[in-house]
PDB file of N, CA, C and O in Angstrom:
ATOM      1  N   UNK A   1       0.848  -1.165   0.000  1.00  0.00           N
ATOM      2  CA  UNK A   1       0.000   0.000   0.000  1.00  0.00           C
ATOM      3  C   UNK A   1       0.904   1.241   0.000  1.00  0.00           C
ATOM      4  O   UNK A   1       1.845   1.206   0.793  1.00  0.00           O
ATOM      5  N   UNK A   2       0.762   2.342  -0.774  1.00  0.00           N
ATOM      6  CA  UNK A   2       1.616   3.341  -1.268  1.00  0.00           C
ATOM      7  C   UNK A   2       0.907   4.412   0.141  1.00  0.00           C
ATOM      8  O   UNK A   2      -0.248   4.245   0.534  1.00  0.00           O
ATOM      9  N   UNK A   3       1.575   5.166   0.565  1.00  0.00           N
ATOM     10  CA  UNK A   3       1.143   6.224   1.177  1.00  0.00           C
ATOM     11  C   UNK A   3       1.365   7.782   0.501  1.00  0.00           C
ATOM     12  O   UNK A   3       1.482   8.717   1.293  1.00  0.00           O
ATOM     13  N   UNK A   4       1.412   7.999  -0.682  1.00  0.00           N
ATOM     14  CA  UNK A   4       1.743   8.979  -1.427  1.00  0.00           C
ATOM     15  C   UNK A   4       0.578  10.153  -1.593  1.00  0.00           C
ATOM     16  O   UNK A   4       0.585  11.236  -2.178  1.00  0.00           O
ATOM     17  N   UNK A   5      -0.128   9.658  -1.044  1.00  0.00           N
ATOM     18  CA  UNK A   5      -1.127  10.605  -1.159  1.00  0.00           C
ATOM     19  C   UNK A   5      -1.924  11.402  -0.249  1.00  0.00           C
ATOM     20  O   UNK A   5      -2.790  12.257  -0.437  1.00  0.00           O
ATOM     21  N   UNK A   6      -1.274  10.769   1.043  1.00  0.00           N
ATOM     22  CA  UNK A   6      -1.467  11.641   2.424  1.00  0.00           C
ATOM     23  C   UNK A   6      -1.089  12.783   2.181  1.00  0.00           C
ATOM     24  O   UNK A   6      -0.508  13.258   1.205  1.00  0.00           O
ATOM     25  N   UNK A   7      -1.643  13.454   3.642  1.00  0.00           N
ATOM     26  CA  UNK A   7      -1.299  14.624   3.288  1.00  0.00           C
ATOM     27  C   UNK A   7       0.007  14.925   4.402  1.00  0.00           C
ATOM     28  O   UNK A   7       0.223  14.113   5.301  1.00  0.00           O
ATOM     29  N   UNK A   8       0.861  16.189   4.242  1.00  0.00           N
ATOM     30  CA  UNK A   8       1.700  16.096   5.002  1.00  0.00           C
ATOM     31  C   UNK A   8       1.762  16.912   6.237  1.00  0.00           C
ATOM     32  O   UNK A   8       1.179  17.993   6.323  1.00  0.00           O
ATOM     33  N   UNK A   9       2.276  16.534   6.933  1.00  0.00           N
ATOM     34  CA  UNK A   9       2.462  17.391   8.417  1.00  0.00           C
ATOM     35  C   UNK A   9       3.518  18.522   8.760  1.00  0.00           C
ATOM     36  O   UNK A   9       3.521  19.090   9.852  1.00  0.00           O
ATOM     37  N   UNK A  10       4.342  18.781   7.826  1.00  0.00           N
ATOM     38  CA  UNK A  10       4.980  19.775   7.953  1.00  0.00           C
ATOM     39  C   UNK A  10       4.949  21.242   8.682  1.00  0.00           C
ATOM     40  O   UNK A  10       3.933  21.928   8.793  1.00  0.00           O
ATOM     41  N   UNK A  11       5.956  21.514   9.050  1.00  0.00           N
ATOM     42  CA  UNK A  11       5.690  22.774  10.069  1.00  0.00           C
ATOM     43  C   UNK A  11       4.998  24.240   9.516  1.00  0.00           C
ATOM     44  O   UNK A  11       4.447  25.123  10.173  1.00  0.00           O
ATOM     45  N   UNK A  12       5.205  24.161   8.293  1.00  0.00           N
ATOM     46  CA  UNK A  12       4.510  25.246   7.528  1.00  0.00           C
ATOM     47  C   UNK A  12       3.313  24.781   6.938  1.00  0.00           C
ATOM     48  O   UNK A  12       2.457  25.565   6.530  1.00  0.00           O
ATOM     49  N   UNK A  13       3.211  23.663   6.874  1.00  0.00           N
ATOM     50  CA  UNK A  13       1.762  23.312   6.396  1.00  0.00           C
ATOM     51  C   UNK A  13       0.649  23.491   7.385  1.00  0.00           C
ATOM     52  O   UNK A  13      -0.486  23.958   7.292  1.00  0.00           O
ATOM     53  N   UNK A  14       1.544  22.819   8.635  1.00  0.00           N
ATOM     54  CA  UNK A  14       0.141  22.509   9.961  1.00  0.00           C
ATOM     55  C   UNK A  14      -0.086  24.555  10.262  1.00  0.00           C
ATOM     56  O   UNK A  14      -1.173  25.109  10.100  1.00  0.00           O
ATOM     57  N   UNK A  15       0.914  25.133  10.601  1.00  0.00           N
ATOM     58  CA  UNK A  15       1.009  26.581  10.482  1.00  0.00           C
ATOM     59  C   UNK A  15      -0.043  27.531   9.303  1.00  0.00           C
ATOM     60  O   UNK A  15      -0.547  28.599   9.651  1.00  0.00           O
ATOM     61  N   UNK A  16      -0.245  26.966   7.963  1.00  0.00           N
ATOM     62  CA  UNK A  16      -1.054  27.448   7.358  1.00  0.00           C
ATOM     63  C   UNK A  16      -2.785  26.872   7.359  1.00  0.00           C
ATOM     64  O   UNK A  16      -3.797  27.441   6.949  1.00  0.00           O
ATOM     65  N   UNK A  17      -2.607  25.576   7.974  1.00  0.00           N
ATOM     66  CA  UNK A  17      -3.531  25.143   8.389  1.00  0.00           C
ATOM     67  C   UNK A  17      -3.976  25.526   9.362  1.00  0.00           C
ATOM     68  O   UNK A  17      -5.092  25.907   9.010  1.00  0.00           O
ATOM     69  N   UNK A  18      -3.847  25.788  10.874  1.00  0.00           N
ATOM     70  CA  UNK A  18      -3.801  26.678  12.163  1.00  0.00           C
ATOM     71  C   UNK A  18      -4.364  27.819  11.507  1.00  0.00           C
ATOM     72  O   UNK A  18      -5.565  28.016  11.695  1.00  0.00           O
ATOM     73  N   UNK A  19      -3.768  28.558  10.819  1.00  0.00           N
ATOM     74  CA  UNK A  19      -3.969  29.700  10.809  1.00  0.00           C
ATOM     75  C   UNK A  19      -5.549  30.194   9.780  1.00  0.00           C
ATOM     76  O   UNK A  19      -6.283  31.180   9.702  1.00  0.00           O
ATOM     77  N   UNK A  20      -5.459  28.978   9.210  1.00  0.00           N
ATOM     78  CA  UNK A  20      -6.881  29.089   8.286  1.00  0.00           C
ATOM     79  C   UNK A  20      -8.195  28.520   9.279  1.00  0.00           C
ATOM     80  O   UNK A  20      -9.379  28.741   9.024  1.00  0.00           O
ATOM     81  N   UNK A  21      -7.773  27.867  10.269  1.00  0.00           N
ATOM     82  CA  UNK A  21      -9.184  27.326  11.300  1.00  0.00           C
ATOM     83  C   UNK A  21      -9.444  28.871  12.334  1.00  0.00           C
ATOM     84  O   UNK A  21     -10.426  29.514  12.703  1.00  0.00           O
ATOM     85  N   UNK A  22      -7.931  28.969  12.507  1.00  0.00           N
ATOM     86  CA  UNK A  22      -8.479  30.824  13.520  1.00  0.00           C
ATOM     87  C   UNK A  22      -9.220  31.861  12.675  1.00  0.00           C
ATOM     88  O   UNK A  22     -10.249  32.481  12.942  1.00  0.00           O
ATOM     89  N   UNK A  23      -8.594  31.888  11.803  1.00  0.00           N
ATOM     90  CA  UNK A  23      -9.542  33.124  10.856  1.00  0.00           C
ATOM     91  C   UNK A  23     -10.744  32.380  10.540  1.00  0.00           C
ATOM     92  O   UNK A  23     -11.710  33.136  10.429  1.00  0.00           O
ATOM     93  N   UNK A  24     -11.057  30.977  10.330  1.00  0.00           N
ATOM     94  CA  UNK A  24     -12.688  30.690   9.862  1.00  0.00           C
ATOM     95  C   UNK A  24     -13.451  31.230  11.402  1.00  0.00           C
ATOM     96  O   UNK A  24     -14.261  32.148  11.533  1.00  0.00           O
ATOM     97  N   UNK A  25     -13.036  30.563  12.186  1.00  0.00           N
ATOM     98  CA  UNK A  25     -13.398  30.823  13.592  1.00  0.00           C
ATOM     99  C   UNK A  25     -13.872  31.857  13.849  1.00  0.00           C
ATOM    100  O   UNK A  25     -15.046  31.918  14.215  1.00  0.00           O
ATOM    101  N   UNK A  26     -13.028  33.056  13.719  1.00  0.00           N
ATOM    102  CA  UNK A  26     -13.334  34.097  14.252  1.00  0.00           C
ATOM    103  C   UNK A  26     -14.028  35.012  12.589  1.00  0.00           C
ATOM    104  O   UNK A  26     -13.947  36.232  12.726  1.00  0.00           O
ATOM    105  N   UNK A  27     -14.402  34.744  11.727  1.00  0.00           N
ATOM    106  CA  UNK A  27     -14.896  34.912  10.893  1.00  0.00           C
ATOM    107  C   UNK A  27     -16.477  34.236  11.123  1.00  0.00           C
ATOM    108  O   UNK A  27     -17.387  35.061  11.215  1.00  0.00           O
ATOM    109  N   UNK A  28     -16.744  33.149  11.194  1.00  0.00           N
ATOM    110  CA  UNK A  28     -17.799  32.703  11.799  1.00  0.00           C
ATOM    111  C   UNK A  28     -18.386  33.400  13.176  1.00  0.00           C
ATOM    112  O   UNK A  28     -19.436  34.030  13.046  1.00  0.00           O
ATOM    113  N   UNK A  29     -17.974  33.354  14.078  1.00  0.00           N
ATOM    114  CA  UNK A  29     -17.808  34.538  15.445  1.00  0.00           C
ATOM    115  C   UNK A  29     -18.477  35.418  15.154  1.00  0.00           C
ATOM    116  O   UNK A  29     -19.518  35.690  15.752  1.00  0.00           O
ATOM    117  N   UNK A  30     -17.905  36.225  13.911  1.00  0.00           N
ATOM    118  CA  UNK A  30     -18.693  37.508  13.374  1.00  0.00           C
ATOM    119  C   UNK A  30     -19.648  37.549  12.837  1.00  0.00           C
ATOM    120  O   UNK A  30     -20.342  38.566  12.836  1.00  0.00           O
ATOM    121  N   UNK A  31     -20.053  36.179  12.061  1.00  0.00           N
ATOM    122  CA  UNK A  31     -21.001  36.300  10.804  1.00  0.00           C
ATOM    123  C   UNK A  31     -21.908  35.704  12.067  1.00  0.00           C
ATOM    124  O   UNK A  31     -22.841  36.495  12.199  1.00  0.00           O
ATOM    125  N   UNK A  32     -21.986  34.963  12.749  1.00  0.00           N
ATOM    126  CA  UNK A  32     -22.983  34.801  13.941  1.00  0.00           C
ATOM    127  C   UNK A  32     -23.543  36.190  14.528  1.00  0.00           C
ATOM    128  O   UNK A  32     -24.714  36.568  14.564  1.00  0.00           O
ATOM    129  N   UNK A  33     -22.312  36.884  15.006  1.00  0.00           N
ATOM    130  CA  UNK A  33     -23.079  38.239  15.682  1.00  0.00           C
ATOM    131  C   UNK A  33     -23.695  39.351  14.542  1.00  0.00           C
ATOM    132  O   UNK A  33     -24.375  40.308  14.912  1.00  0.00           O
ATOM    133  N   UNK A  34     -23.363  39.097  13.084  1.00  0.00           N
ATOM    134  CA  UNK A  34     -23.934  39.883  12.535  1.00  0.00           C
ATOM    135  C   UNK A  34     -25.856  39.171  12.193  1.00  0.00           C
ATOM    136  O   UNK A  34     -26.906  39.647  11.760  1.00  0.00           O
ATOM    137  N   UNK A  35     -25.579  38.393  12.492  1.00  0.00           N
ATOM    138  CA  UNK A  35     -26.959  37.716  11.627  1.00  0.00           C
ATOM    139  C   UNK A  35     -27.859  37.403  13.153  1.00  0.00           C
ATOM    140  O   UNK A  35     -28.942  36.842  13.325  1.00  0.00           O
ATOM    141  N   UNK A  36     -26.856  38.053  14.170  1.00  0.00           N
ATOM    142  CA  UNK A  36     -27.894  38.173  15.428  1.00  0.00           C
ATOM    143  C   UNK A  36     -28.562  39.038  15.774  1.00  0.00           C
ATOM    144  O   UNK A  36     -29.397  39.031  16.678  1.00  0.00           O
ATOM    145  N   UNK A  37     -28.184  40.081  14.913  1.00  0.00           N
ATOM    146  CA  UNK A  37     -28.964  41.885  14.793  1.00  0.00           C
ATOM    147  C   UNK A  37     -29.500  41.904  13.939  1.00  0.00           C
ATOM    148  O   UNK A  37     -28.947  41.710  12.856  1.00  0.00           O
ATOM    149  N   UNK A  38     -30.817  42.148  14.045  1.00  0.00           N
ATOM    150  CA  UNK A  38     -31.721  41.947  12.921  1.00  0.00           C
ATOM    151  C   UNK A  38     -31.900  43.178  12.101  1.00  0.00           C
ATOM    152  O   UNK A  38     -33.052  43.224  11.670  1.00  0.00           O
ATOM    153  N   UNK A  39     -31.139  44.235  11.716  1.00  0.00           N
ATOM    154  CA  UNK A  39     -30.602  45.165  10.795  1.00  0.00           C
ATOM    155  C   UNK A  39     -29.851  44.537  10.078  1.00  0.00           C
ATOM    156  O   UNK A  39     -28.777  44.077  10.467  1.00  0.00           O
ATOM    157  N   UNK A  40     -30.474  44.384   8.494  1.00  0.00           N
ATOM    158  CA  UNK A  40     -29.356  44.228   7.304  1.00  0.00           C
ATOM    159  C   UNK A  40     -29.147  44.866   6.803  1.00  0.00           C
ATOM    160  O   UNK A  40     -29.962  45.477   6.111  1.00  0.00           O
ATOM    161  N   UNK A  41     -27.348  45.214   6.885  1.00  0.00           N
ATOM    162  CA  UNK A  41     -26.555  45.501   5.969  1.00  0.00           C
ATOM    163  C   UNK A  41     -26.023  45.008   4.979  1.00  0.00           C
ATOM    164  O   UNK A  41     -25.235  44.063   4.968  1.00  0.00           O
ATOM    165  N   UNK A  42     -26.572  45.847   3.745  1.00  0.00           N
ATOM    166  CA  UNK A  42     -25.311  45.215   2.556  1.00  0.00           C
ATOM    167  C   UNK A  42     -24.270  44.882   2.838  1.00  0.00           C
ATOM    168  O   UNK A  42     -23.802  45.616   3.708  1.00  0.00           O
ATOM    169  N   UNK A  43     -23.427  43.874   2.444  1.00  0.00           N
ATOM    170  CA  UNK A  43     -22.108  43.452   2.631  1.00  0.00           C
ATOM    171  C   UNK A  43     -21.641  43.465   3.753  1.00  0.00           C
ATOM    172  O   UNK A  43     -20.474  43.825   3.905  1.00  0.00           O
ATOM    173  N   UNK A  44     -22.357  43.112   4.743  1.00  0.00           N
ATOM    174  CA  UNK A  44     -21.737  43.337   6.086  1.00  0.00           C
ATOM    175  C   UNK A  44     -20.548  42.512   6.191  1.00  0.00           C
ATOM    176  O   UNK A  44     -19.430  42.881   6.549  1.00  0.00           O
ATOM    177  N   UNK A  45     -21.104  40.780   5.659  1.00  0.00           N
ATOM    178  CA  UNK A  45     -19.886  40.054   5.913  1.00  0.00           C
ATOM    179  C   UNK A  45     -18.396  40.582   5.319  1.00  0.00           C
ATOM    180  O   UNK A  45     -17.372  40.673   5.997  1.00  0.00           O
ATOM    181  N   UNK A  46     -18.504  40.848   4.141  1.00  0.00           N
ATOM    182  CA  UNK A  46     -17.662  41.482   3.482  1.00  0.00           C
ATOM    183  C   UNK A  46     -16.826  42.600   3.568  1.00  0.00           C
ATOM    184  O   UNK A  46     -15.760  42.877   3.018  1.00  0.00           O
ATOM    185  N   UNK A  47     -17.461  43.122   4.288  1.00  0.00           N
ATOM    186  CA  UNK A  47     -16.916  44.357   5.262  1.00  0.00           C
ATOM    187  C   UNK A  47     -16.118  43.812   6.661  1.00  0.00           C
ATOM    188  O   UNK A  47     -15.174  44.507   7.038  1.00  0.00           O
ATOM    189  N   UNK A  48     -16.319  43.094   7.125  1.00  0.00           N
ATOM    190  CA  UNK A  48     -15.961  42.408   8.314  1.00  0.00           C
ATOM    191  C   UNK A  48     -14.803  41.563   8.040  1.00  0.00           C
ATOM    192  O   UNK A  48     -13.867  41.574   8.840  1.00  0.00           O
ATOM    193  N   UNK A  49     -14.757  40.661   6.754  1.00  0.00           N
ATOM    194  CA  UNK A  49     -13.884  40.107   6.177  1.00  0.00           C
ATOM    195  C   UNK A  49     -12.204  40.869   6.082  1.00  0.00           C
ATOM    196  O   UNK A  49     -11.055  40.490   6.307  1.00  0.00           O
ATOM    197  N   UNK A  50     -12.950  42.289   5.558  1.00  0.00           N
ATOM    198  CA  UNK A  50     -11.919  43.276   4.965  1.00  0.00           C
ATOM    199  C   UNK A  50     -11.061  43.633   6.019  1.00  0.00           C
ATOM    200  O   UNK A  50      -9.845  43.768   5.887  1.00  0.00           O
ATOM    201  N   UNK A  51     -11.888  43.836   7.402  1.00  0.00           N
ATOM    202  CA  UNK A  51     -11.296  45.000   8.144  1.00  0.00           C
ATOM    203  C   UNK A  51     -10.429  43.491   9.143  1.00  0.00           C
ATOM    204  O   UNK A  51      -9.277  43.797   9.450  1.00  0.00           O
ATOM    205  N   UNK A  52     -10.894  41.886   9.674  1.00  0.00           N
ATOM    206  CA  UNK A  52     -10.234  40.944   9.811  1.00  0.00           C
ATOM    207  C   UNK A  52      -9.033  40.883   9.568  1.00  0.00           C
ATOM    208  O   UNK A  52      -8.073  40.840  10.338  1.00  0.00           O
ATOM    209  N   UNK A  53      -9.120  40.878   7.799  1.00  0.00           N
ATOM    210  CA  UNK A  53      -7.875  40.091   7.034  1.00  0.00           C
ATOM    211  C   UNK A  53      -6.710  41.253   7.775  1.00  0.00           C
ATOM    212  O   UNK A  53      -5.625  40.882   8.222  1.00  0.00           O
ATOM    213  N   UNK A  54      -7.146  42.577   7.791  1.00  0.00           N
ATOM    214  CA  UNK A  54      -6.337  43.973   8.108  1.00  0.00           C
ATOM    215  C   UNK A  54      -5.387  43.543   9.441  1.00  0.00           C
ATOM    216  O   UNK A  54      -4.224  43.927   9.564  1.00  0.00           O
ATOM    217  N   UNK A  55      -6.224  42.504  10.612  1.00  0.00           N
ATOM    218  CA  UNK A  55      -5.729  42.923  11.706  1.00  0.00           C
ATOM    219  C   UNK A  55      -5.400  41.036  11.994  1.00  0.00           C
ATOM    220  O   UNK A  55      -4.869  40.510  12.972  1.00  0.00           O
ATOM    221  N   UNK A  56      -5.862  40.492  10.940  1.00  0.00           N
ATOM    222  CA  UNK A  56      -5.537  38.588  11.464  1.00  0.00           C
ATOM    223  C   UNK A  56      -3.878  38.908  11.690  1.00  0.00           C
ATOM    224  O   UNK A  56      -3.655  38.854  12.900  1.00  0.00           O
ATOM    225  N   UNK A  57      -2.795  39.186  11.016  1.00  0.00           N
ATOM    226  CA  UNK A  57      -1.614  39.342  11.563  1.00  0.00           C
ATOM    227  C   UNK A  57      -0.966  39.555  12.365  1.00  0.00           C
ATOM    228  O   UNK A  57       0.030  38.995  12.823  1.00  0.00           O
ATOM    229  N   UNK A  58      -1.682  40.699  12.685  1.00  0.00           N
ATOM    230  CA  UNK A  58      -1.182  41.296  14.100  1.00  0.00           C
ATOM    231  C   UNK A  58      -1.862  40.557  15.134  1.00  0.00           C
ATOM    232  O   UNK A  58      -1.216  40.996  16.086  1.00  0.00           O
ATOM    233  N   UNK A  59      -2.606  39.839  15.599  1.00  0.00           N
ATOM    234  CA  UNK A  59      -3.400  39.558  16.500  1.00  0.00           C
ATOM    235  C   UNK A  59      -2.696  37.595  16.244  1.00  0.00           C
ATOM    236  O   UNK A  59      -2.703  36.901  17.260  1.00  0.00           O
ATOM    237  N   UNK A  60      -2.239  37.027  15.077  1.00  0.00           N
ATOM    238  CA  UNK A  60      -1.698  35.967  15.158  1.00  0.00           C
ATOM    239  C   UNK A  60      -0.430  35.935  15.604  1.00  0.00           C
ATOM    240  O   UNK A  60       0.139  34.968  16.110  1.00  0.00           O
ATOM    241  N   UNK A  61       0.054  37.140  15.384  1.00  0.00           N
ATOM    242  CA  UNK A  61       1.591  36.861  16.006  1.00  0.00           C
ATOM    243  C   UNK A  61       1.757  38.028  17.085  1.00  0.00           C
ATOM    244  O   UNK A  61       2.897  38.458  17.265  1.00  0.00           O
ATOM    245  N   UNK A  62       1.009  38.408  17.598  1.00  0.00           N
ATOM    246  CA  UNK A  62       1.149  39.380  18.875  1.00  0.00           C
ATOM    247  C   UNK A  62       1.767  38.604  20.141  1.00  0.00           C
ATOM    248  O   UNK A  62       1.545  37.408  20.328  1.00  0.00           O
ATOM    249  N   UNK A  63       2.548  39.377  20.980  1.00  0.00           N
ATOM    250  CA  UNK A  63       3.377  38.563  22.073  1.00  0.00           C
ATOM    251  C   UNK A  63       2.420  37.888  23.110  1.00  0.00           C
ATOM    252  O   UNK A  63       1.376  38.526  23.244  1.00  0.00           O
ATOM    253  N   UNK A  64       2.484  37.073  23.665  1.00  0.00           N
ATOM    254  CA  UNK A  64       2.092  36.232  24.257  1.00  0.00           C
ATOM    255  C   UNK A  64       0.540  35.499  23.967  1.00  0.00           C
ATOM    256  O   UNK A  64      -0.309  35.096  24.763  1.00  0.00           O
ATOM    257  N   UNK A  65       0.573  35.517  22.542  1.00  0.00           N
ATOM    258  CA  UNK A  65       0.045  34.672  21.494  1.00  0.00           C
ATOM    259  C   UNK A  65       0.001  32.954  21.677  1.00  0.00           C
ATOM    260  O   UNK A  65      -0.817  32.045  21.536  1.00  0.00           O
ATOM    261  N   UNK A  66       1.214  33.106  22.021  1.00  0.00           N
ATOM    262  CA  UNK A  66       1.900  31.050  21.702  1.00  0.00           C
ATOM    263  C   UNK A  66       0.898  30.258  21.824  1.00  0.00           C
ATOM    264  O   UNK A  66       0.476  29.397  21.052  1.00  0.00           O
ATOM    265  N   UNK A  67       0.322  30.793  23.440  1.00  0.00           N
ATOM    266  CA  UNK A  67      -0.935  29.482  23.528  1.00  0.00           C
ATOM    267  C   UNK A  67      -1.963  29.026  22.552  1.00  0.00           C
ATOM    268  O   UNK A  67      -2.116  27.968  21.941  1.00  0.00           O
ATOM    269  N   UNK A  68      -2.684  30.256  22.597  1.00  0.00           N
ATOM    270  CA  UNK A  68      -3.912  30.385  21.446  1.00  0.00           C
ATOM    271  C   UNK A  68      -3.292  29.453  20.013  1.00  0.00           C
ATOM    272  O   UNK A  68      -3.954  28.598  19.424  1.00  0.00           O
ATOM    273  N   UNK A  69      -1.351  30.024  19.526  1.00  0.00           N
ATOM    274  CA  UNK A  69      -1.381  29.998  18.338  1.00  0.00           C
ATOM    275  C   UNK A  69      -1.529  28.038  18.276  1.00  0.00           C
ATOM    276  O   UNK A  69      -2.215  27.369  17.504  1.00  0.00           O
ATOM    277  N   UNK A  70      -0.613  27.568  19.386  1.00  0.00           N
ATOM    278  CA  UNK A  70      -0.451  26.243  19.825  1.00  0.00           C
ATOM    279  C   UNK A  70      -1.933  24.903  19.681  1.00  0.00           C
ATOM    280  O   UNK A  70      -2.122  23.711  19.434  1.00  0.00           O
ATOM    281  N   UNK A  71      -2.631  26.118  20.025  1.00  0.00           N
ATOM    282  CA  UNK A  71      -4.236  24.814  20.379  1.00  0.00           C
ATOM    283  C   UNK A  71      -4.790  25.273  18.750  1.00  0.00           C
ATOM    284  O   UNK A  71      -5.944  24.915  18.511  1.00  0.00           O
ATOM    285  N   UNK A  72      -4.152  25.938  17.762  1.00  0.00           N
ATOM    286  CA  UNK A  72      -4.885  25.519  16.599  1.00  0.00           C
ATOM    287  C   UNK A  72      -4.024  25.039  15.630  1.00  0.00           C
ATOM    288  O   UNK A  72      -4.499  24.641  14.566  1.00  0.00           O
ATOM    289  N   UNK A  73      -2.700  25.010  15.850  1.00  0.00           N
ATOM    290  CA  UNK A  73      -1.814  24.056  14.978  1.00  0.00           C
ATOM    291  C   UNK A  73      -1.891  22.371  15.917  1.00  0.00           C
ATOM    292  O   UNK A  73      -1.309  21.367  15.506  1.00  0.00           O
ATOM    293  N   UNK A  74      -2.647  22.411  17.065  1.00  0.00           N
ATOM    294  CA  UNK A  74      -2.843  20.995  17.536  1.00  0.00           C
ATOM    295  C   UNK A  74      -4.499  20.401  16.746  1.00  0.00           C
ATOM    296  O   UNK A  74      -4.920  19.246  16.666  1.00  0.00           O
ATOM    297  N   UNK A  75      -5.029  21.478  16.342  1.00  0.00           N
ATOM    298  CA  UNK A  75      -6.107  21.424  15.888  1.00  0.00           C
ATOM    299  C   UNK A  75      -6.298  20.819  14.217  1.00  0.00           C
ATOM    300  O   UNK A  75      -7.090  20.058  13.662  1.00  0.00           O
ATOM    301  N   UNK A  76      -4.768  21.846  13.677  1.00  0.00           N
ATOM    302  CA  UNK A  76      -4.887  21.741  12.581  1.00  0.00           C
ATOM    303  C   UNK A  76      -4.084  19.841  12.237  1.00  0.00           C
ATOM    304  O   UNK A  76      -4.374  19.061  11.330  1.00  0.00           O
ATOM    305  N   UNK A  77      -3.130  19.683  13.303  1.00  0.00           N
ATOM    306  CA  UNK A  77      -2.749  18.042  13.668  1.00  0.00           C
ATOM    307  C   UNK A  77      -3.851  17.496  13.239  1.00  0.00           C
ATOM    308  O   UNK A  77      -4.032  17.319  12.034  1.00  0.00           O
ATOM    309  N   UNK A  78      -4.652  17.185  14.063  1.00  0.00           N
ATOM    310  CA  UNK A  78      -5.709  16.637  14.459  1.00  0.00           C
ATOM    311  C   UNK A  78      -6.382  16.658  12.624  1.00  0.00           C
ATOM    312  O   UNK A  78      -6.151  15.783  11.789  1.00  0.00           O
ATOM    313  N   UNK A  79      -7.004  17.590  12.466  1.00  0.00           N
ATOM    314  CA  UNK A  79      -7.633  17.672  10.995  1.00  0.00           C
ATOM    315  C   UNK A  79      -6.456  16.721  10.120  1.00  0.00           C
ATOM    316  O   UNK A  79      -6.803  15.681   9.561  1.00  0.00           O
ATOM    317  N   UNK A  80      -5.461  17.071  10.094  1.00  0.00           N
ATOM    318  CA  UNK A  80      -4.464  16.659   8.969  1.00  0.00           C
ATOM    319  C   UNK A  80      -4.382  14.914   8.938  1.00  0.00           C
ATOM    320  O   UNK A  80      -3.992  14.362   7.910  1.00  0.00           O
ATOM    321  N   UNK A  81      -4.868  13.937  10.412  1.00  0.00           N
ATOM    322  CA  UNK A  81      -4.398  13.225  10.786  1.00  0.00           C
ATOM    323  C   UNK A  81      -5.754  12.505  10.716  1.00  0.00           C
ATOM    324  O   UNK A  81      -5.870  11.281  10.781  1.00  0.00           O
ATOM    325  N   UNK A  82      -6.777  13.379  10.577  1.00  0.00           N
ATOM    326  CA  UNK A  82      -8.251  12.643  10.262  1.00  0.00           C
ATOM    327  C   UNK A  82      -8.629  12.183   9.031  1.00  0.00           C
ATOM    328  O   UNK A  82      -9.149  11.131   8.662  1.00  0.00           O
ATOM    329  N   UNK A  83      -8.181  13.409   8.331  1.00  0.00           N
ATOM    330  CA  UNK A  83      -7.711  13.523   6.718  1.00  0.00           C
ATOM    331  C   UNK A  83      -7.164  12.171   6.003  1.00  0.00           C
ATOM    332  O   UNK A  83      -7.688  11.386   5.212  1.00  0.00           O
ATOM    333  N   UNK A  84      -5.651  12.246   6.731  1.00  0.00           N
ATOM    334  CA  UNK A  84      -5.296  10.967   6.428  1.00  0.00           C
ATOM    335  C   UNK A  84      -5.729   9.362   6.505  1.00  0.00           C
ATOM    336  O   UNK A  84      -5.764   8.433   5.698  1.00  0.00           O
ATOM    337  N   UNK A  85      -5.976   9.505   7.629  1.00  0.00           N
ATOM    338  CA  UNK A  85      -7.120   8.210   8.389  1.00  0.00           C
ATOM    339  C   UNK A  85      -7.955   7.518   7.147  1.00  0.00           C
ATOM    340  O   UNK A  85      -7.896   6.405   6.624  1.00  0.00           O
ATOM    341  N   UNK A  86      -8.899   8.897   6.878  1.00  0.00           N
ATOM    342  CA  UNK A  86      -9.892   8.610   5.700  1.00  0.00           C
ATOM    343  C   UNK A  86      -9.334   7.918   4.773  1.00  0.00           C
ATOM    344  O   UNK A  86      -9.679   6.764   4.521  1.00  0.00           O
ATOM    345  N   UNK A  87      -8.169   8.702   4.000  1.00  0.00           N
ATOM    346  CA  UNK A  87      -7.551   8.469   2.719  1.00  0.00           C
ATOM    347  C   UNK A  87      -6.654   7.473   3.071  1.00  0.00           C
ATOM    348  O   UNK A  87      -5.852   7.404   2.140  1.00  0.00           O
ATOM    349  N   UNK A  88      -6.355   6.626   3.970  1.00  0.00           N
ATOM    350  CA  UNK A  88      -5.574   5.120   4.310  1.00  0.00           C
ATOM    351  C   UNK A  88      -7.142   3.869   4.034  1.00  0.00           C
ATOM    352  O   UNK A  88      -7.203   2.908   3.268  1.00  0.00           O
ATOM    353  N   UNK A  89      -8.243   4.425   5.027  1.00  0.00           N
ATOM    354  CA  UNK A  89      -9.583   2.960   5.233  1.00  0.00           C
ATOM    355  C   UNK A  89      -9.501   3.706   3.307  1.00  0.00           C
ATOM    356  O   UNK A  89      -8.284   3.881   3.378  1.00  0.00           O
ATOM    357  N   UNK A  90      -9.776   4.101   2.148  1.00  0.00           N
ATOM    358  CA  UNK A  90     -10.335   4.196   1.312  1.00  0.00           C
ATOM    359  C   UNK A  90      -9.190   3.600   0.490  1.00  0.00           C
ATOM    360  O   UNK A  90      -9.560   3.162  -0.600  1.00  0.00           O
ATOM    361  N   UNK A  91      -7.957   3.487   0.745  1.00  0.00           N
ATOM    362  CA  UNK A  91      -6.788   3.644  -0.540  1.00  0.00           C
ATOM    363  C   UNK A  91      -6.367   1.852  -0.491  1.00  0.00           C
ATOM    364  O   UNK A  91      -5.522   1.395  -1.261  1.00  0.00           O
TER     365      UNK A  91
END
């Protein structure tokens, strides 16, 4: 059985992975509290998106960050390792 098609765990991978579950997160976060005020705005999400993407940097690598950054590259483990799981029972 070939394992070539897993996916990999690398430190920049699980890192871009981490970092794509915090921004859905807290992107979701928002689109919850916007759709909890029953005033619609055009493009709200989109607006929220904009002013996010502005400040996801600073707020991912701000000092004493580590923990937070830690429990979503264990997160993004976890996904990468479920991932694989699948694609081993199927291959």
């Amino acid at each position: 059985m070939t394992t070539d098609y897993l996916i990999p765990k690398t430190e920049q991978f699980v890192e871009a992975i981490a970092i794509a579950i915090a921004k859905n997160r807290i992107l979701q976060d928002a689109k919850d509290s916007i759709e909890s005020v029953k005033v619609h705005v055009p493009d709200a999400m989109e607006q929220v998106e904009d002013i996010l993407d502005g400040t996801f940097e600073k707020i991912w690598n701000a000092q004493g960050a580590d923990k937070h950054r830690q429990m979503f590259r264990e997160d993004a483990m976890a996904a990468i390792s479920a991932i694989n799981l699948k694609l081993l029972s199927i291959g």
